[in-house]
Backbone bond lengths (Angstrom), bond angles and torsions (degrees), N, CA, C in turn:
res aa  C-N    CA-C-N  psi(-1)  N-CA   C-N-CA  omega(-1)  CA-C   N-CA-C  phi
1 X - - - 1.449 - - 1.523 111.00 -
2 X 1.310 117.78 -51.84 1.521 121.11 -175.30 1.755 107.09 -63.27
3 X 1.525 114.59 -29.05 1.444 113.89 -167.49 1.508 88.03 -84.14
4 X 1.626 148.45 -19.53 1.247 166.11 -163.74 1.805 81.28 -67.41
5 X 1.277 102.43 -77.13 1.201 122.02 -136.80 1.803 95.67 -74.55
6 X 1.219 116.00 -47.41 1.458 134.22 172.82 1.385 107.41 -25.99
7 X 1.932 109.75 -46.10 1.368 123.27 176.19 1.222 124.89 -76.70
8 X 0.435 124.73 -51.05 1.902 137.71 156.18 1.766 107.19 -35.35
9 X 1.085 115.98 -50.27 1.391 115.37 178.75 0.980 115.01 -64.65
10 X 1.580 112.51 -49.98 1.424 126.68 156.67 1.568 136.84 -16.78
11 X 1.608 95.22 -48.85 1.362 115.49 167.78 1.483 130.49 -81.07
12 X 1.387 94.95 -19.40 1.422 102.19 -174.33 1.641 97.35 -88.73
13 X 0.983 110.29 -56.03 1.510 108.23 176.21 1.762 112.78 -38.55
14 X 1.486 112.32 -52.58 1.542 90.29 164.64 0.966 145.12 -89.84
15 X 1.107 126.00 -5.70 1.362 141.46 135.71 1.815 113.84 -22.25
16 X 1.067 106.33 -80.18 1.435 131.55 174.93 1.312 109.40 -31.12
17 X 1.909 120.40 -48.84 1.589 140.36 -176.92 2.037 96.73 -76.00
18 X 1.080 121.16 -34.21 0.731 101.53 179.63 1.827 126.85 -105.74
19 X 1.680 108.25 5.15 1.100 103.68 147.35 1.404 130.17 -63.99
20 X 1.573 92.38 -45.63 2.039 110.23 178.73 1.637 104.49 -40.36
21 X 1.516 139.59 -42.94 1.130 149.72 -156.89 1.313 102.15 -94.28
22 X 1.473 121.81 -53.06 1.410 112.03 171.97 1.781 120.53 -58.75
23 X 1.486 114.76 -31.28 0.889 107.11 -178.72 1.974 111.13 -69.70
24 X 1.293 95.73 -38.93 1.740 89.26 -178.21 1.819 105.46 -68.93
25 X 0.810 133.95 -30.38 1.396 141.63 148.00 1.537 125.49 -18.46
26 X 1.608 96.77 -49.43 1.401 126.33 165.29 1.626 117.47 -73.28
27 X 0.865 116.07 -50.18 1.554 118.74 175.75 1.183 116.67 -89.63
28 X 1.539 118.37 4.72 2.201 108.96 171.00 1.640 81.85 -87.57
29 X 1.143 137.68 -36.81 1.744 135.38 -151.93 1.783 94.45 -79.26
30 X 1.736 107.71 -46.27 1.295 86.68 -162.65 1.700 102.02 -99.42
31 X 1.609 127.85 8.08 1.331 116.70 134.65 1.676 123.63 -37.27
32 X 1.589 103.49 -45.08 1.423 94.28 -161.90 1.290 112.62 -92.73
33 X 1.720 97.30 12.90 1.792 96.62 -169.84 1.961 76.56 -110.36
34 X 0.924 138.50 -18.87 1.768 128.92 176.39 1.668 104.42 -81.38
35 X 1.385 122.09 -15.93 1.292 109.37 169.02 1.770 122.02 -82.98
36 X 1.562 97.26 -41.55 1.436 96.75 162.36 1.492 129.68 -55.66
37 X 1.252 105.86 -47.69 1.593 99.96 165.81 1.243 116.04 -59.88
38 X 1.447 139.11 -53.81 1.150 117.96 170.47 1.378 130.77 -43.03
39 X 1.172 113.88 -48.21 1.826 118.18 163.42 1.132 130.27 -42.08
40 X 1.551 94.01 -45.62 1.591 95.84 171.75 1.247 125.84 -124.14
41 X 2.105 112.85 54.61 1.284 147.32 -179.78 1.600 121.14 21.73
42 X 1.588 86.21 35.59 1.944 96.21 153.33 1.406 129.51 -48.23
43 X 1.253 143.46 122.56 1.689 127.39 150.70 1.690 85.14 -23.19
44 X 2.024 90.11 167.45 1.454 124.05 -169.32 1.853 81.99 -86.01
45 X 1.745 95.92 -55.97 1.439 98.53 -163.98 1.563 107.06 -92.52
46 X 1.500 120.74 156.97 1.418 159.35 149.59 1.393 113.83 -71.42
47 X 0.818 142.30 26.45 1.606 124.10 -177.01 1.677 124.57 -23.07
48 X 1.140 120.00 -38.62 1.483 141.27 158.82 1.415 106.68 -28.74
49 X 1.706 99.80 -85.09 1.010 106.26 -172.17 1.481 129.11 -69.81
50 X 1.593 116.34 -20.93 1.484 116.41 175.12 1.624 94.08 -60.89
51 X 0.995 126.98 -81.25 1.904 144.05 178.74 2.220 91.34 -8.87
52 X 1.056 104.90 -66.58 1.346 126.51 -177.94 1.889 110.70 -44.56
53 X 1.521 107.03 -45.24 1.036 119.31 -173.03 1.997 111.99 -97.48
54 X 1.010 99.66 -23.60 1.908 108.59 170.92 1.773 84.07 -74.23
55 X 1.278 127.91 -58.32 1.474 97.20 -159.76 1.163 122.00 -104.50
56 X 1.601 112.30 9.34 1.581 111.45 141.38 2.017 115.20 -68.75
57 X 0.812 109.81 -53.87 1.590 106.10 178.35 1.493 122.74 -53.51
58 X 1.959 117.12 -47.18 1.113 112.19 124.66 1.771 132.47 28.31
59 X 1.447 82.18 -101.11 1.636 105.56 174.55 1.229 128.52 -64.30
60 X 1.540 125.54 -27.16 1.076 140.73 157.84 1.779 125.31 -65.79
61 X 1.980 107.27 -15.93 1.325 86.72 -154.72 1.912 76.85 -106.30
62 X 1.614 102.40 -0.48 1.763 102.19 167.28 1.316 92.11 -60.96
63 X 1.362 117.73 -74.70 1.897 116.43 -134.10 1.664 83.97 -72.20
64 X 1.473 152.42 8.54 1.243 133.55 152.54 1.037 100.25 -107.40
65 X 1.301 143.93 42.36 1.531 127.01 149.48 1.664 112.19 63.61
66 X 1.403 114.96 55.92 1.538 112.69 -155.50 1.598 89.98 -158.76
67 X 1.658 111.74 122.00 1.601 121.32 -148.23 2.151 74.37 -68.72
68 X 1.632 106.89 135.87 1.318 103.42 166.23 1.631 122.26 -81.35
69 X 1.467 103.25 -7.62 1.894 104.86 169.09 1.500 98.24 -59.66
70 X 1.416 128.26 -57.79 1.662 131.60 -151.08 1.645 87.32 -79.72
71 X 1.319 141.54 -49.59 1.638 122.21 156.39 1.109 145.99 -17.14
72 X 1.444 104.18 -53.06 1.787 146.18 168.09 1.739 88.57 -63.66
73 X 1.224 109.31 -74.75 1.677 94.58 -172.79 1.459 139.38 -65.32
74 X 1.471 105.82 -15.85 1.507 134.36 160.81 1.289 103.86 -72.56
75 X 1.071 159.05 -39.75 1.293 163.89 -122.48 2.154 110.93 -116.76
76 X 1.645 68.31 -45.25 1.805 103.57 -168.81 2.170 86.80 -73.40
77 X 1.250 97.49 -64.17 1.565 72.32 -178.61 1.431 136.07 -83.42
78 X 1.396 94.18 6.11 2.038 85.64 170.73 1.407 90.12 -89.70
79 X 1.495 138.47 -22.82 1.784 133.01 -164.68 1.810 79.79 -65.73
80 X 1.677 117.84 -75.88 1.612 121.28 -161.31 1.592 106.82 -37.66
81 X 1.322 118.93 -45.01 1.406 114.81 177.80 1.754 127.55 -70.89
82 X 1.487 104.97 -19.40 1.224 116.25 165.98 1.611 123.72 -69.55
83 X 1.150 94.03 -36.04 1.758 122.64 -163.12 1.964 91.26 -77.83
84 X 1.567 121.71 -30.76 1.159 120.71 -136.02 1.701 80.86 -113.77
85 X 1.556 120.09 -4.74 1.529 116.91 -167.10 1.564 88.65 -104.88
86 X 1.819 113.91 -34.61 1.807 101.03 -175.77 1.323 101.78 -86.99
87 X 1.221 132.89 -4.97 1.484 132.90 173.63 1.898 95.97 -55.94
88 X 1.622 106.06 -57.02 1.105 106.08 -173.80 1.540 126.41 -67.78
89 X 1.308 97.52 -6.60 1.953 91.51 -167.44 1.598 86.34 -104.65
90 X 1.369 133.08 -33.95 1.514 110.13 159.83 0.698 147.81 -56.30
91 X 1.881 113.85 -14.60 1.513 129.07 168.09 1.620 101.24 -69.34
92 X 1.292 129.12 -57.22 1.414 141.36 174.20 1.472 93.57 -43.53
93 X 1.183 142.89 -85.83 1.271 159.58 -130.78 1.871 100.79 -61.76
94 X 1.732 106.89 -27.82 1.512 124.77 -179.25 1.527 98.10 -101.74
95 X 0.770 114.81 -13.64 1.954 92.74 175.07 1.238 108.41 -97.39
């Protein structure tokens, strides 16, 4: 049971290492997508496209068997933290 369980942790732990990586993965692209907008005096936020992107993921976290509210709320805070990094490079981008 303990060598059961040992494995399982096992998995979760990399699992876990390799969300951490995808997520920074995620934020060098949409750094470089908050600098372009600032340059070329985009809003931080999309509303469009967040709306667009909750119910594409949504759909994705159906066909994997993955409650799509806890998607929607996973989703919702890497968008607020994205939204909250081009907030900042447009403040930079104006001084």
């Amino acid at each position: 049971m303990d060598d059961q369980l040992s494995r399982y942790r096992q998995s979760i732990d990399n699992i876990d290492a390799a969300l951490i990586y995808m997520l920074a993965e995620r934020f060098k692209v949409t750094k470089a997508v908050g600098e372009l907008k600032a340059r070329i005096d985009l809003p931080p936020a999309d509303p469009d496209r967040e709306a667009r992107q909750v119910e594409r993921l949504r759909g994705l976290a159906r066909e994997a068997d993955l409650d799509p509210e806890f998607s929607e709320k996973f989703l919702r805070f890497i968008i607020d933290e994205v939204i909250r990094h081009h907030e900042h490079f447009k403040r930079e981008a104006g001084a």
